[in-house]
DODREN-256063 format. One record per residue (C-alpha): residue in three letters; x, y, z. Coordinates in nm, 3 decimals. Layout:
REM DODREN-256063
+-----+---------+---------+---------+
!  aa !      xx !      yy !      zz !
+-----+---------+---------+---------+
! ALA !       X !       Y !       Z !
...
+-----+---------+---------+---------+
***
This chain:
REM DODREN-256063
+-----+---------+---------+---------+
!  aa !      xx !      yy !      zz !
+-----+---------+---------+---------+
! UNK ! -15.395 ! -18.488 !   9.286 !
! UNK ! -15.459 ! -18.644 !   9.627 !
! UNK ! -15.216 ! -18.513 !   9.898 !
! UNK ! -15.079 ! -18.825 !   9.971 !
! UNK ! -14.991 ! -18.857 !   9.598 !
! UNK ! -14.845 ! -18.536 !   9.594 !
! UNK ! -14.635 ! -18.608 !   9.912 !
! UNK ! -14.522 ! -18.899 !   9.795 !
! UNK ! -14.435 ! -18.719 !   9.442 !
! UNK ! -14.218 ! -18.410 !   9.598 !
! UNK ! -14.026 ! -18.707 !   9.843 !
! UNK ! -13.952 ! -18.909 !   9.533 !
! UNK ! -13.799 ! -18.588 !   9.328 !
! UNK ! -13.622 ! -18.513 !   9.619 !
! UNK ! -13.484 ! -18.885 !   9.694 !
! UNK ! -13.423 ! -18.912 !   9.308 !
! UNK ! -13.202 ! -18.560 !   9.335 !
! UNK ! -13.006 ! -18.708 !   9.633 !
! UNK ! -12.911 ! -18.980 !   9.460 !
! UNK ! -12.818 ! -18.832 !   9.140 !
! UNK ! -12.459 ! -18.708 !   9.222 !
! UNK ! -12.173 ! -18.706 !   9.030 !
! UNK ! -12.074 ! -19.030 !   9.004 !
! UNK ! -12.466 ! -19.090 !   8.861 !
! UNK ! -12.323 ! -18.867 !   8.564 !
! UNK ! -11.960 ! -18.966 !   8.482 !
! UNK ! -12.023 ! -19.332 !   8.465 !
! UNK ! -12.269 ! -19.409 !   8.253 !
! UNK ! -12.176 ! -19.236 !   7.931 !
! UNK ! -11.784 ! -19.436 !   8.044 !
! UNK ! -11.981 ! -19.767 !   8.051 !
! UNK ! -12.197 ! -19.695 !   7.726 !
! UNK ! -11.836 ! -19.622 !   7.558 !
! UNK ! -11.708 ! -19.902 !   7.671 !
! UNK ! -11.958 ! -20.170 !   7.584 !
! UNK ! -12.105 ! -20.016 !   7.210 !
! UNK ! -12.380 ! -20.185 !   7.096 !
! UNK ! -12.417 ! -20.391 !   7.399 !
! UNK ! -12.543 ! -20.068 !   7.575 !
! UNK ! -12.899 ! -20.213 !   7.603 !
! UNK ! -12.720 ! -20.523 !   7.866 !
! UNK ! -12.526 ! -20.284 !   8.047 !
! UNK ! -12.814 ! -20.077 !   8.095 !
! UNK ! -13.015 ! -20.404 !   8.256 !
! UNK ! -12.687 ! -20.438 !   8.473 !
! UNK ! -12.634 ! -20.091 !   8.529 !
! UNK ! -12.974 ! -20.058 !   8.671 !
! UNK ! -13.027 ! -20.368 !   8.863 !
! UNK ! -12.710 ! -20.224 !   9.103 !
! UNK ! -12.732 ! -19.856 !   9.078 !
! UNK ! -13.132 ! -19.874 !   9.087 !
! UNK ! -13.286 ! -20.212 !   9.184 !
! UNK ! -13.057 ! -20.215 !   9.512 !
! UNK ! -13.132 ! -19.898 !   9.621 !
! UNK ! -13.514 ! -19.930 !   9.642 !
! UNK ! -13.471 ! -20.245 !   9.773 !
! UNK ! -13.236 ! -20.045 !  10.033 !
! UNK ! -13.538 ! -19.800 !  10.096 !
! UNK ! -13.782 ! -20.053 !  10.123 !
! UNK ! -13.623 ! -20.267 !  10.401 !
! UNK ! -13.526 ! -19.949 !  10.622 !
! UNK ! -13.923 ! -19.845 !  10.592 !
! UNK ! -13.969 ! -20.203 !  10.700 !
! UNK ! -13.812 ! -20.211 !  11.029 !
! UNK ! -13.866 ! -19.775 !  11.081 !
! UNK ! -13.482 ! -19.734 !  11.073 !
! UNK ! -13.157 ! -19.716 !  10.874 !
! UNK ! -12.894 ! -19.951 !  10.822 !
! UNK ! -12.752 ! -19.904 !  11.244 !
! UNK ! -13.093 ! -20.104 !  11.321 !
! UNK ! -13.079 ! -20.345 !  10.995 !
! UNK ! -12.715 ! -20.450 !  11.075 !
! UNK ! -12.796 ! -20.468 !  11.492 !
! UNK ! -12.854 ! -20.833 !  11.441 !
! UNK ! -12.514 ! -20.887 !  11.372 !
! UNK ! -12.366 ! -20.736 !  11.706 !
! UNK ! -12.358 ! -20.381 !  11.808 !
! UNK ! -12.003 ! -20.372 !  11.766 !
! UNK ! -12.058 ! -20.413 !  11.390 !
! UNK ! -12.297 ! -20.249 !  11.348 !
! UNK ! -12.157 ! -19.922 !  11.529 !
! UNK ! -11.784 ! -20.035 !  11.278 !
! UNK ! -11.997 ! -20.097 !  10.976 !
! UNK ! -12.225 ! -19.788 !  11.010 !
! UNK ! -11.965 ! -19.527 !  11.025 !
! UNK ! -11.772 ! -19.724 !  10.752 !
! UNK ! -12.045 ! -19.660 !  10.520 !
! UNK ! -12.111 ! -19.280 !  10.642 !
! UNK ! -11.756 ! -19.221 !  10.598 !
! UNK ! -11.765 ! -19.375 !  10.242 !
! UNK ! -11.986 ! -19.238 !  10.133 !
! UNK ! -11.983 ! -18.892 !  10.336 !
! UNK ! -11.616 ! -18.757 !  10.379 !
! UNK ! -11.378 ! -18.997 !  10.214 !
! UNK ! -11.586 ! -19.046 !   9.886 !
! UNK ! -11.918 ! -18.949 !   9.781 !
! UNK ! -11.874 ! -18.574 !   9.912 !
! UNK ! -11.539 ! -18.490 !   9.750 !
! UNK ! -11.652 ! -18.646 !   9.478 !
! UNK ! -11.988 ! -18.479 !   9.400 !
! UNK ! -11.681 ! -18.119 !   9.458 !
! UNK ! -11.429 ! -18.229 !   9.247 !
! UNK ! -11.677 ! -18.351 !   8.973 !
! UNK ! -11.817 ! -17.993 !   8.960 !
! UNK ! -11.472 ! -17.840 !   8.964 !
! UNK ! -11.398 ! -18.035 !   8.673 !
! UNK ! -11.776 ! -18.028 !   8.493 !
! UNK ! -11.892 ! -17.706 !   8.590 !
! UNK ! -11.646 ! -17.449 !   8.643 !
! UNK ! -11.295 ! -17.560 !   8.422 !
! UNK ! -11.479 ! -17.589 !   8.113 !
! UNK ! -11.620 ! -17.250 !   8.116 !
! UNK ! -11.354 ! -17.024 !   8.328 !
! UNK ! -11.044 ! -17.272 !   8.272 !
! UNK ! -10.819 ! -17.061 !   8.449 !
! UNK ! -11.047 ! -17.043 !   8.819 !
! UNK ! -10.841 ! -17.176 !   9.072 !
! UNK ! -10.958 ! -17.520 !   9.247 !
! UNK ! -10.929 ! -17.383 !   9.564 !
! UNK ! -11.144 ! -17.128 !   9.607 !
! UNK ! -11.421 ! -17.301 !   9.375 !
! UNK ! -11.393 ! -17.564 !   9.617 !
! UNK ! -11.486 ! -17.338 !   9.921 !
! UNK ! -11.753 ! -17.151 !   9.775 !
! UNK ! -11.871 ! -17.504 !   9.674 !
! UNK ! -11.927 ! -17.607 !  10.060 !
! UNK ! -12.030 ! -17.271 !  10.118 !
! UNK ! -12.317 ! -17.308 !   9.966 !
! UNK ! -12.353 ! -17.693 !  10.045 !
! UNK ! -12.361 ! -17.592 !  10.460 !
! UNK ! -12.620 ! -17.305 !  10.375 !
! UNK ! -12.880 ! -17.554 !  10.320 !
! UNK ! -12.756 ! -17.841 !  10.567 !
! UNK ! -12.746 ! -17.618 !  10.863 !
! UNK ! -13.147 ! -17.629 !  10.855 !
! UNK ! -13.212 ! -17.981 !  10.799 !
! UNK ! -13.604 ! -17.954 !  10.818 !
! UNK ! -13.605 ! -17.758 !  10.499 !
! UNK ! -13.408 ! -17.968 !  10.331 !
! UNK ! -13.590 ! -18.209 !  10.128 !
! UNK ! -13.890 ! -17.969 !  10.065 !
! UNK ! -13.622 ! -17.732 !   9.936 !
! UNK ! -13.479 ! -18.052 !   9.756 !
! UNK ! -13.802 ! -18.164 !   9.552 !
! UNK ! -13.961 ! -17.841 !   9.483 !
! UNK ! -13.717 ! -17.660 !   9.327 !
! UNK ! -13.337 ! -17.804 !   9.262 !
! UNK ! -13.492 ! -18.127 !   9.090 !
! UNK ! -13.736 ! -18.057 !   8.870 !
! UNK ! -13.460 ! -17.755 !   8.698 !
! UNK ! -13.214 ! -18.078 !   8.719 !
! UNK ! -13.456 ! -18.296 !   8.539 !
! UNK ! -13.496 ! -18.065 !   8.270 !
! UNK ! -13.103 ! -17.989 !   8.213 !
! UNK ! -13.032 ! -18.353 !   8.172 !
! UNK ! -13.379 ! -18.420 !   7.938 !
! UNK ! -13.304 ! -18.168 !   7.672 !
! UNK ! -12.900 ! -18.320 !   7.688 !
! UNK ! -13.055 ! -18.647 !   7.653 !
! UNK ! -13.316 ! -18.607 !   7.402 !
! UNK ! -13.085 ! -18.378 !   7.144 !
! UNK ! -12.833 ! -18.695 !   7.164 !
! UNK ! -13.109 ! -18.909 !   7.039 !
! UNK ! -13.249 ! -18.663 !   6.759 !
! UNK ! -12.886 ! -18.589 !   6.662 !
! UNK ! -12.600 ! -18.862 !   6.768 !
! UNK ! -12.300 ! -18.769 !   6.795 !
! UNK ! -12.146 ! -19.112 !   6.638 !
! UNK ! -12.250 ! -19.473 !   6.508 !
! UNK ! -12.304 ! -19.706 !   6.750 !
! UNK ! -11.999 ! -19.994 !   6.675 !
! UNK ! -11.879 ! -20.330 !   6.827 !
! UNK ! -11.629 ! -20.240 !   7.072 !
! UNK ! -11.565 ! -20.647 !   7.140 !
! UNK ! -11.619 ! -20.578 !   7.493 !
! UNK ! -11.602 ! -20.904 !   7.727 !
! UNK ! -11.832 ! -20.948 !   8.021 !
! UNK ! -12.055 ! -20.646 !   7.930 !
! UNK ! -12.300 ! -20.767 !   8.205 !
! UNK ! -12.078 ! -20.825 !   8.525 !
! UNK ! -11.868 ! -20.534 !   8.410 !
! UNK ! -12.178 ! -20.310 !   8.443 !
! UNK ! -12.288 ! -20.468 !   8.783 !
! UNK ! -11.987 ! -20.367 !   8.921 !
! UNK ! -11.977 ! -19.995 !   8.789 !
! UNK ! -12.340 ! -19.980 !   8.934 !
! UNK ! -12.159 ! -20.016 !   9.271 !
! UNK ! -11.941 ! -19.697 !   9.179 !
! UNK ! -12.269 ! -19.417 !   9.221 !
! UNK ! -12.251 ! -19.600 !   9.585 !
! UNK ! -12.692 ! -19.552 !   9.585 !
! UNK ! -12.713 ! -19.830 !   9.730 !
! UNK ! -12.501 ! -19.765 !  10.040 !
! UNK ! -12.631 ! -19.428 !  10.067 !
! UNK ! -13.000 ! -19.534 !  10.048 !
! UNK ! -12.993 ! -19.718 !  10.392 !
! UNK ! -12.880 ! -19.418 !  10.504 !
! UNK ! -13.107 ! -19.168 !  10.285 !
! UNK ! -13.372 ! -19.339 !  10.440 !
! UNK ! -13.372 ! -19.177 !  10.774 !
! UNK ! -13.440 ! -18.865 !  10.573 !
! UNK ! -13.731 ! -18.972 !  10.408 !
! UNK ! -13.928 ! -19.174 !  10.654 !
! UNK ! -13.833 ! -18.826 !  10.896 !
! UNK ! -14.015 ! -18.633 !  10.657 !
! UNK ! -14.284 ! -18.903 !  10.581 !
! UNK ! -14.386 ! -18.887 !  10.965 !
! UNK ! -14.372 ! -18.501 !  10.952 !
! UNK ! -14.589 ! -18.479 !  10.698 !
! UNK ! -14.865 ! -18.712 !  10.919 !
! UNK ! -14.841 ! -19.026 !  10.750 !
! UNK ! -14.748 ! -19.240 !  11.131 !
! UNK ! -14.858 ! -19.542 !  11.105 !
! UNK ! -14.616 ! -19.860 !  10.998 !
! UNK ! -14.824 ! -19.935 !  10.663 !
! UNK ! -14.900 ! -19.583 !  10.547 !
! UNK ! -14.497 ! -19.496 !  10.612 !
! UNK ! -14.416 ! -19.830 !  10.383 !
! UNK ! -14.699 ! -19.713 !  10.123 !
! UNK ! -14.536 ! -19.337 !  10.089 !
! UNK ! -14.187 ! -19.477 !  10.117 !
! UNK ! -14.261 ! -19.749 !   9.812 !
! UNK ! -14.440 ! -19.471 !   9.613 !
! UNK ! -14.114 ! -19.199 !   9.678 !
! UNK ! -13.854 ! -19.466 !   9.551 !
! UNK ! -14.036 ! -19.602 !   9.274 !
! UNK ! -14.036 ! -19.205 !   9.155 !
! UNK ! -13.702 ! -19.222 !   9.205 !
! UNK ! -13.572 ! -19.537 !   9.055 !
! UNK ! -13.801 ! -19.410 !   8.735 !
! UNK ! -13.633 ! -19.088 !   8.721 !
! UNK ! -13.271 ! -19.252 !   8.712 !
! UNK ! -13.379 ! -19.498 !   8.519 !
! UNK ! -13.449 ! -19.235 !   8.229 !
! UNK ! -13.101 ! -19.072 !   8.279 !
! UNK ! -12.867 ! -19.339 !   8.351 !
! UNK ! -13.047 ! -19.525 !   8.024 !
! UNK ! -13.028 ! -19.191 !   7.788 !
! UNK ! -12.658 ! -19.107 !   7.952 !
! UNK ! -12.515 ! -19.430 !   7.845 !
! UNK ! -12.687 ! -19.440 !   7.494 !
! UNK ! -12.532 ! -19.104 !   7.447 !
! UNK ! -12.163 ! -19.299 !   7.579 !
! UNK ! -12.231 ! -19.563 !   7.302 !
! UNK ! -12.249 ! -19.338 !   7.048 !
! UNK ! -11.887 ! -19.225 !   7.113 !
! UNK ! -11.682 ! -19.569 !   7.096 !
! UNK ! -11.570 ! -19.516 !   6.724 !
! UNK ! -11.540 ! -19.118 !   6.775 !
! UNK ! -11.307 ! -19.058 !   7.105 !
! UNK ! -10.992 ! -19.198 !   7.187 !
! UNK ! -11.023 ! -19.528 !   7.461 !
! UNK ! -10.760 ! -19.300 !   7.684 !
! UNK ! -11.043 ! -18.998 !   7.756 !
! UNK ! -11.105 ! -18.984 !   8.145 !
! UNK ! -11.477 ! -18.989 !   8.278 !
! UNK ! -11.531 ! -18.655 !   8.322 !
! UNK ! -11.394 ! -18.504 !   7.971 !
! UNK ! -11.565 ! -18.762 !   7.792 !
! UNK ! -11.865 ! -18.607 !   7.922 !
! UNK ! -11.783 ! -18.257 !   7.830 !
! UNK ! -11.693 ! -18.361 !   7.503 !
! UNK ! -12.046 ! -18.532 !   7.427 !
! UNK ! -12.249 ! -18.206 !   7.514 !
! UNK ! -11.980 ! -17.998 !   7.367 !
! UNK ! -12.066 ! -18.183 !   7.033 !
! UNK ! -12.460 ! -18.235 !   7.060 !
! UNK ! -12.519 ! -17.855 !   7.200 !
! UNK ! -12.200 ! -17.617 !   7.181 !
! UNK ! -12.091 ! -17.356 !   7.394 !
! UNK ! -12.442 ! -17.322 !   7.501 !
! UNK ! -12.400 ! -17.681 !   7.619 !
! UNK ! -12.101 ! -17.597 !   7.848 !
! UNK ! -12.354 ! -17.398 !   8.085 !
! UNK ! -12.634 ! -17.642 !   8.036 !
! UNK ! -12.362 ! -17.896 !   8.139 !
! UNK ! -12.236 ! -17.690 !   8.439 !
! UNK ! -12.589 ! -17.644 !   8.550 !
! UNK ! -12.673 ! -17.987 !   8.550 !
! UNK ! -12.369 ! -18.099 !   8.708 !
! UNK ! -12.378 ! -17.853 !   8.980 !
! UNK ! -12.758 ! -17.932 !   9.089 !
! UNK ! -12.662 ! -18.282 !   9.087 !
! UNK ! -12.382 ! -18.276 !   9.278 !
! UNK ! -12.495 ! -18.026 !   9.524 !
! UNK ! -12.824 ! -18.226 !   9.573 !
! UNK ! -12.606 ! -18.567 !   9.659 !
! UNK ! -12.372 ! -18.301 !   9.850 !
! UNK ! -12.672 ! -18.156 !  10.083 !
! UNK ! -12.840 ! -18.515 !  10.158 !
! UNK ! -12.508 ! -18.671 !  10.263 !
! UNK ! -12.366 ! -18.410 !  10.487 !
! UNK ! -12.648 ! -18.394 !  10.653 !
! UNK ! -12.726 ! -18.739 !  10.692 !
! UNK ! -12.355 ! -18.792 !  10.820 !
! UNK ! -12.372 ! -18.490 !  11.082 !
! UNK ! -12.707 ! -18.645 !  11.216 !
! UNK ! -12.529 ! -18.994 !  11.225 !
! UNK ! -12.235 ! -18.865 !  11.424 !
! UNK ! -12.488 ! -18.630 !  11.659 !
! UNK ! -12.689 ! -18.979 !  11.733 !
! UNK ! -12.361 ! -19.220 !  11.810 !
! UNK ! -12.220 ! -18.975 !  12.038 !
! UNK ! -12.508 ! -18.845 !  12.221 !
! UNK ! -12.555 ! -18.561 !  12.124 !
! UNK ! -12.149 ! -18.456 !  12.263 !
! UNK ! -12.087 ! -18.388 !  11.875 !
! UNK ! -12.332 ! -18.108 !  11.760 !
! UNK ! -12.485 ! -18.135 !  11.415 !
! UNK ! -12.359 ! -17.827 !  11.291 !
! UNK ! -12.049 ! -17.905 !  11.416 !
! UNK ! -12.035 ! -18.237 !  11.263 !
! UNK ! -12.167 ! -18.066 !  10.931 !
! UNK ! -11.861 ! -17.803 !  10.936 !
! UNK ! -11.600 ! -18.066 !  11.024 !
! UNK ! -11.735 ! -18.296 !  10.749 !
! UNK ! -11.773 ! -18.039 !  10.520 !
! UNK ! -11.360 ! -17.923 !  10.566 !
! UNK ! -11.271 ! -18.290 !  10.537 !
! UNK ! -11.426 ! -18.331 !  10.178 !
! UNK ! -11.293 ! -18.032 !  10.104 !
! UNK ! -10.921 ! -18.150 !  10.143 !
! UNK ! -11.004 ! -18.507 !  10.000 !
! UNK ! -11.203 ! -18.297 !   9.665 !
! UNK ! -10.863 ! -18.094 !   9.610 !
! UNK ! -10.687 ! -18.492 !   9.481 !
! UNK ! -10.945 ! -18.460 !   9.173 !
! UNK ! -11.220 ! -18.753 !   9.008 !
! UNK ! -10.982 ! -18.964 !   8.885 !
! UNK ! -10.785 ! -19.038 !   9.232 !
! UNK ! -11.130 ! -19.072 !   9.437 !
! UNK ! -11.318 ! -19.295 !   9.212 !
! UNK ! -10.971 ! -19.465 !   9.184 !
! UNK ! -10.959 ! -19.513 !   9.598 !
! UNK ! -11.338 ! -19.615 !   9.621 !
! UNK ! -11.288 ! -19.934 !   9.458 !
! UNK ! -11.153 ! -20.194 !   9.727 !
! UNK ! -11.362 ! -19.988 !   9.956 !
! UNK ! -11.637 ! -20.055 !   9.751 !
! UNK ! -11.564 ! -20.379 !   9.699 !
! UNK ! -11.576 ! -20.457 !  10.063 !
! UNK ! -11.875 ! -20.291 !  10.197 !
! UNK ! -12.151 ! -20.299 !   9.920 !
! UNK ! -12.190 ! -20.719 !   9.919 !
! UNK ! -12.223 ! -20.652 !  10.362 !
! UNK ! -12.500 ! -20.385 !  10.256 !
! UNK ! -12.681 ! -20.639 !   9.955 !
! UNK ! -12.659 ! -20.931 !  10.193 !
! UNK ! -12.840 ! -20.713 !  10.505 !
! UNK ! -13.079 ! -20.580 !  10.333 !
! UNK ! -13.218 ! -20.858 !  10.139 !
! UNK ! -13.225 ! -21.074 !  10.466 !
! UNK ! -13.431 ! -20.800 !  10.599 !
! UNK ! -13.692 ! -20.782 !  10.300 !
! UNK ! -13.706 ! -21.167 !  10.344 !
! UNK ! -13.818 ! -21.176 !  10.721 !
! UNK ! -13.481 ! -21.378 !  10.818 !
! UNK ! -13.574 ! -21.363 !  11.171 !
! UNK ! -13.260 ! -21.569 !  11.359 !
! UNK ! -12.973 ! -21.395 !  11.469 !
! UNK ! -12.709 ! -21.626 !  11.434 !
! UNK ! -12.827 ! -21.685 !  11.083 !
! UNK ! -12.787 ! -21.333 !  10.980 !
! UNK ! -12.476 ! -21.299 !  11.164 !
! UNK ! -12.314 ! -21.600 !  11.010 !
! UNK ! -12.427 ! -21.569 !  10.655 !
! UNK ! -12.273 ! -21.154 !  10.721 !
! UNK ! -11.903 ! -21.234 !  10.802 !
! UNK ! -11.864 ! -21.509 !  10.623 !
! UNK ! -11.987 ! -21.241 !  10.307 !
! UNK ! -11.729 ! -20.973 !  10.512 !
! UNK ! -11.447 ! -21.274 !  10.534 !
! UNK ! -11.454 ! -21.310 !  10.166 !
! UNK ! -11.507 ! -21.046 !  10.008 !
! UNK ! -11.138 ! -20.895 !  10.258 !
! UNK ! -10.958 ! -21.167 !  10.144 !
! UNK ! -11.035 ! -21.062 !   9.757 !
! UNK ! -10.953 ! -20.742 !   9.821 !
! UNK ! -10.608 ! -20.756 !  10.027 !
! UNK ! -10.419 ! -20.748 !   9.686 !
! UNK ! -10.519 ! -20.375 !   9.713 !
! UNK ! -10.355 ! -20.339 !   9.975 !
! UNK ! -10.033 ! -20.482 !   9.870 !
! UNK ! -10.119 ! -20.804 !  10.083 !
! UNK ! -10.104 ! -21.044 !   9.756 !
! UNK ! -10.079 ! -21.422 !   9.964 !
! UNK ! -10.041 ! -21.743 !   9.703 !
! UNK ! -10.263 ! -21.966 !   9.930 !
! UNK ! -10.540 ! -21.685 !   9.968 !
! UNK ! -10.555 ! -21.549 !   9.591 !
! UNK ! -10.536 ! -21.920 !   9.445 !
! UNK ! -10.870 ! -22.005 !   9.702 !
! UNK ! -11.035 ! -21.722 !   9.570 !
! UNK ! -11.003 ! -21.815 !   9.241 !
! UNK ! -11.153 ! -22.106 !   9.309 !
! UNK ! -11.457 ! -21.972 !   9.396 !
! UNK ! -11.712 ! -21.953 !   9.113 !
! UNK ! -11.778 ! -21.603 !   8.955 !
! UNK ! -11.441 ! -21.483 !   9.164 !
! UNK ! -11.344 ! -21.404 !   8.759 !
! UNK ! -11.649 ! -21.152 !   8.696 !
! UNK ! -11.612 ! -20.930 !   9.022 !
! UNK ! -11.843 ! -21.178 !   9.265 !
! UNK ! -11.643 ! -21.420 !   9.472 !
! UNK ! -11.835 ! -21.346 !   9.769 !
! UNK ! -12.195 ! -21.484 !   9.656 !
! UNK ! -12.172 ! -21.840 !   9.657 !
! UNK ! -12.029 ! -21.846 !   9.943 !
! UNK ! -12.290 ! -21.619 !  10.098 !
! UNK ! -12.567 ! -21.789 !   9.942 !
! UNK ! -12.405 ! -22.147 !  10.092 !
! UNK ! -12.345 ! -21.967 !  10.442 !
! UNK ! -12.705 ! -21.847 !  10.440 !
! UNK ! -12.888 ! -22.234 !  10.360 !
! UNK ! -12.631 ! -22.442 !  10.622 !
! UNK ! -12.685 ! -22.209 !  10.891 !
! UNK ! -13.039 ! -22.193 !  10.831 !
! UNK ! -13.103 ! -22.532 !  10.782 !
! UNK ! -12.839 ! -22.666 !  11.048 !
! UNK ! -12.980 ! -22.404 !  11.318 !
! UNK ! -13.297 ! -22.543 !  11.215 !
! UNK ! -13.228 ! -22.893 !  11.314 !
! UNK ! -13.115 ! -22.820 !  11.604 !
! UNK ! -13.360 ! -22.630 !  11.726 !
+-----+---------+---------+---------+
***
């Protein structure tokens, strides 16, 4: 195998193992329940946000040589300093990282020692999350050689024993808007947020490992997310075939996180309780490492260099830990509006950036008229519920299935353009 293949290989594991946390586990077999025998649509849907957006993510920070701080600059450095740490927070210490905790609380350790307190898992959890982030060169060698391919294996014999042996028929659930409905809980692994900030990781260790020049960096960034998007492709595809299969079986009031123990419980056992723990604790761990560390760097950069990266890293790593003690249910319940809001900002960025949108003022329009819209939906989450704003909104096409805010985007984007256009 040529080294650049091989590079590229051991960056995609890696990238793919970042990715893969715990909301990459709990959702998919919840969606495949959900929808029955339209799993094969929700897959398609499933994929295009929780995989098509995040290599497009990828590919538009190995574009410009940056993250999302430089893709969002055109806007204003004001937003893109707010929007930034919005997204590093979301997906760092609010969200993602107590998440990817409390999911292996509740995956990993309760099913096998159900009496272990939740605190001190929870420490030893972050523990063993800041032993690797305190040396960040390491990290995604560490990543790709060793956690991920043991990860890919856990998950492959889980997936392939549900498709020897399901655990149910697949039925008609009568599910309504199977394909918008799995859009939507694409936006819940939050990849795509966290892969325009991944991406500083990767093209880091894509330099390091000699590739320098603009086109090679593209070429071994392409080849690493294309290894990823395959990789999750398999899992989220075989995870929500196994969900499907449970529709007729298990009660519609089972929470994410026990319908997933109760799948392996039934396809492997006991033995399938520490398969299960395994898996979920190399995923989570792996999504864990990647964002802590890309958060502490993030907070190192804005400030200077005042706040130190292992000081970041510890202060982060205390904050989860609080947020992880609330449980799945209450975080994945918080990160909607807050999803909501900040993933159509990210989609909109990015794929002006992969397009070549080169004026300002075009970008910047088209971006808070996306951020205008997509607030006003949202304020009902907030307990702001105003008649003239909700009864606008539904106005809007596709405002019913989750996506007020792209028509409006799309209609921001052409008047701008072509009206800046004219002018000029």
């Amino acid at each position: 195998m040529k080294k650049s293949t091989r590079d590229a290989f051991i960056i995609g594991l890696a990238l793919f193992a970042m990715f893969f946390g715990s909301g990459n586990l709990i959702f998919p077999p919840y969606l495949g329940k959900m929808v029955g025998d339209n799993y094969a649509l929700a897959i398609i849907g499933f994929l295009m946000t929780g995989v098509g957006l995040p290599l497009l993510g990828i590919l538009a920070c190995a574009k410009i040589g940056g993250t999302f701080r430089e893709i969002s600059l055109k806007v204003g450095n004001l937003f893109s300093i707010i929007a930034t740490t919005a997204i590093i927070l979301a997906i760092g210490p609010m969200l993602a990282i107590p998440r990817t905790a409390a999911t292996t609380f509740e995956l990993s350790i309760q099913p096998i020692f159900p009496n272990f307190p939740i605190l001190p898992a929870i420490l030893i959890y972050f523990i063993i999350n800041l032993a690797f982030v305190i040396k960040p060169s390491s990290i995604v060698d560490t990543i790709g050689k060793i956690l991920t391919p043991a990860l890919l294996l856990l998950l492959t014999i889980i997936i392939i024993k549900g498709i020897i042996t399901p655990v149910g028929p697949i039925v008609n659930t009568g599910f309504k808007n199977v394909f918008s409905s799995s859009l939507i809980e694409g936006y819940q692994t939050m990849d795509a947020m966290a892969s325009v900030i991944f991406a500083s990781i990767v093209i880091s260790t894509v330099k390091a490992k000699g590739y320098t020049e603009t086109s090679d960096i593209i070429k071994m960034t392409s080849i690493a997310g294309i290894v990823a998007v395959i990789g999750l492709g398999f899992v989220y595809g075989g995870l929500m075939y196994l969900g499907s299969q449970t529709a007729s079986i298990l009660p519609a009031s089972i929470n994410k996180t026990a319908l997933v123990t109760e799948i392996v419980n039934r396809l492997l056992g006991y033995s399938g309780n520490v398969i299960l723990a395994l898996a979920v604790g190399l995923a989570c761990l792996t999504t864990s490492i990647g964002l802590t560390s890309s958060a502490a760097s993030f907070f190192e950069k804005i400030s200077n260099g005042k706040l130190s990266y292992k000081a970041n890293a510890i202060v982060i790593s205390i904050a989860s830990a609080i947020i992880a003690l609330k449980g799945v249910d209450i975080i994945v319940l918080l990160s909607g509006p807050i999803l909501q809001i900040l993933y159509p900002i990210v989609i909109v960025l990015v794929l002006m950036t992969l397009i070549g949108v080169k004026n300002d003022k075009v970008i910047r329009i088209t971006t808070y008229v996306t951020l205008l819209i997509s607030i006003c939906d949202n304020l009902k989450y907030l307990g702001l519920n105003i008649e003239f704003i909700s009864n606008a909104i539904k106005l809007i096409p596709l405002s019913n299935l989750g996506f007020v805010w792209v028509i409006p985007s799309i209609l921001a984007f052409i008047i701008s353009y072509l009206f800046l256009k004219q002018k000029n």
